[in-house]
N, C-alpha and C positions, 0 to 999 in steps of 0.2 A: 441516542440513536445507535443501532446496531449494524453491520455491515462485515455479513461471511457468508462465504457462498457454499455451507450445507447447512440446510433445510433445519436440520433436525436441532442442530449445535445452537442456531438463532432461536429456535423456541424454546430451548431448553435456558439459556440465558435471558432469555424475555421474564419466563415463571423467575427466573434467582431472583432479577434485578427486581423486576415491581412491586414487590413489598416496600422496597425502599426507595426507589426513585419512577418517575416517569417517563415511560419510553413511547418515545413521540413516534418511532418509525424504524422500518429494516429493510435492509438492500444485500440484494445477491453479491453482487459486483462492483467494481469501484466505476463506471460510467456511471452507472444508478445512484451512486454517491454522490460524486459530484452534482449529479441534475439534481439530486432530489432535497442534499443537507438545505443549501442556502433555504430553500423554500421553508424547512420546518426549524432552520435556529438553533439544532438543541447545543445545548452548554455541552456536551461532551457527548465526542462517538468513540464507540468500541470497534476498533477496526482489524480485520486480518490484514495478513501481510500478502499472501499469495492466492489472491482472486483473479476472475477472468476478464477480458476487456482493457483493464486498466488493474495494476495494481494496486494494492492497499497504500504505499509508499509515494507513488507518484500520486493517486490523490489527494494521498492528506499534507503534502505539497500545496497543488494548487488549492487545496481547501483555505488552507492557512492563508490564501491572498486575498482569497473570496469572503472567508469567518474568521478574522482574525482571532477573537475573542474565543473561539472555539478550542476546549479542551479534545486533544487526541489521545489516545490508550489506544496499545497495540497489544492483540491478544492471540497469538501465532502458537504452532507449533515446532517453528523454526527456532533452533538455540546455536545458530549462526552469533557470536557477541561480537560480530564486524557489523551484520544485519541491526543489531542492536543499540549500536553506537549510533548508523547509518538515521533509523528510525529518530533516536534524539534529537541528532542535528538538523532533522529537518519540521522539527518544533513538537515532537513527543513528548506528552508529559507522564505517559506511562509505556511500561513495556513487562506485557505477563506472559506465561506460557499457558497452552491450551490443559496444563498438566499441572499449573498454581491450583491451590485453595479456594473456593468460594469466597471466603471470607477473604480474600489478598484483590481481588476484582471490587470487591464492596468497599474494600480501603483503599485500592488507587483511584478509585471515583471519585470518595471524599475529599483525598488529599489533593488530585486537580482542583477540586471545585475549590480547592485556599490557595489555589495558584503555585501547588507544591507538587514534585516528583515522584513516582514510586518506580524503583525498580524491582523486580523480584529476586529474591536471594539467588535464585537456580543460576540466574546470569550475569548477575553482579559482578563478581569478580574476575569473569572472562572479561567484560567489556572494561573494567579497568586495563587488563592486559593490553586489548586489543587497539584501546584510546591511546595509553602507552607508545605501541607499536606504530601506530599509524596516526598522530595526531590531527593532520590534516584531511580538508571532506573527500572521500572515496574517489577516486575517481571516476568518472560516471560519463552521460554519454552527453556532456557538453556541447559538443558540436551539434548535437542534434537539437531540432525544436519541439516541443509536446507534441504535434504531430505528427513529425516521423517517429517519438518515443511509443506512438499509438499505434500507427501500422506496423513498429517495430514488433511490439507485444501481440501483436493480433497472429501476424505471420510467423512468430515462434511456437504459437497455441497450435499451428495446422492449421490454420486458417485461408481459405481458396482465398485471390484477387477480387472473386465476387462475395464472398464473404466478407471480407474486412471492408468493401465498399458499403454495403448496408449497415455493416456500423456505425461507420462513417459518415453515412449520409451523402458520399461523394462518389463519382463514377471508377468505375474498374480501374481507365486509363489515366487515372487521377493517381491513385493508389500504384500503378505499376512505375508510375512515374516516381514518385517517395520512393517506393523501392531501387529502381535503379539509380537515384544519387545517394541512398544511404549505403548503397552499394558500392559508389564510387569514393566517396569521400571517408570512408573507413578499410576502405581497399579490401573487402569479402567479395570471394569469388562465388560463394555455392551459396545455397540456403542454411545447411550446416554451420558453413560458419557464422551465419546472419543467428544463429540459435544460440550458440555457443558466443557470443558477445550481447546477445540479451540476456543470459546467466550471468557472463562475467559483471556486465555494467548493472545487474538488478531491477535490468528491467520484465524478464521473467521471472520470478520470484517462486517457488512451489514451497 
């Protein structure tokens, strides 16, 4: 399964992969991910890091609670090797850049499907550094629940109170509400700052 939100980048991996494997399905966005993997199972999704909605990161998170069994590849433009680490620990079994090889995406396919790792060279050796450096997990926005991690991400994208409610599926006064205790309990005064700690903690991801 595939999961990146341009258009063009999904079909152009669709044509690499299917000589060799089967691709059950593609999503723009990591909501779409989440609804739509469990339903079609595949043994392994290709995921970006910096989609809309919902992160590559934070889904394949709760993926991994939902499809255990589920191989993840992370296939980004981001050569963050903090992002990198981040990505493993939260049960990656690949991590490539949008700027690897064809043939380096068809070998960390393989090598998940034997229950083994691939990192790409390009950021290999940052992400030793950066394991090094920081061995313990990122610190991230613990305090928060998936659902304020959601209106978190929604309202960083520019996204109005009535917008992020149809996301949601829940009312305005629902959502203004999330906002004012994530507000409170992380001590942000402005919206600004509410943006610049969805950078910091990875929950906006670009």
């Amino acid at each position: 399964m595939l999961a990146d939100d341009h258009t063009i980048l999904l079909e152009a991996f669709r044509k690499l992969l299917e000589p060799h494997f089967e691709v059950v399905g593609t999503v723009s966005d990591g909501r779409a991910l989440l609804e739509t993997a469990p339903q079609l199972k595949p043994d392994v999704i290709i995921v970006d890091i910096g989609m809309p909605l919902m992160n590559g990161l934070e889904a394949a998170s709760r993926l991994k609670e939902l499809i255990p069994a589920v191989k993840l590849i992370f296939l980004t433009m981001n050569e963050d090797p903090d992002l990198a680490v981040e990505a493993i620990r939260r049960g990656a079994s690949g991590y490539l850049l949008k700027s690897s090889a064809a043939s380096e995406l068809i070998r960390a396919i393989q090598m998940s499907l034997k229950a083994k790792s691939y990192i790409t060279p390009k950021i290999a050796r940052g992400m030793q550094r950066a394991f090094i450096n920081n061995p313990g997990p990122r610190a991230r926005a613990k305090t928060l629940t998936p659902r304020q991690r959601e209106v978190v991400q929604l309202l960083a994208e520019g996204k109005s109170m009535k917008e992020v409610a149809d996301v949601l599926n829940v009312t305005p006064r629902t959502v203004a509400f999330h906002k004012y205790r994530i507000m409170e309990e992380l001590s942000l005064k402005t919206t600004a700052d509410l943006i610049q700690f969805a950078i910091k903690s990875r929950i906006l991801v670009t």
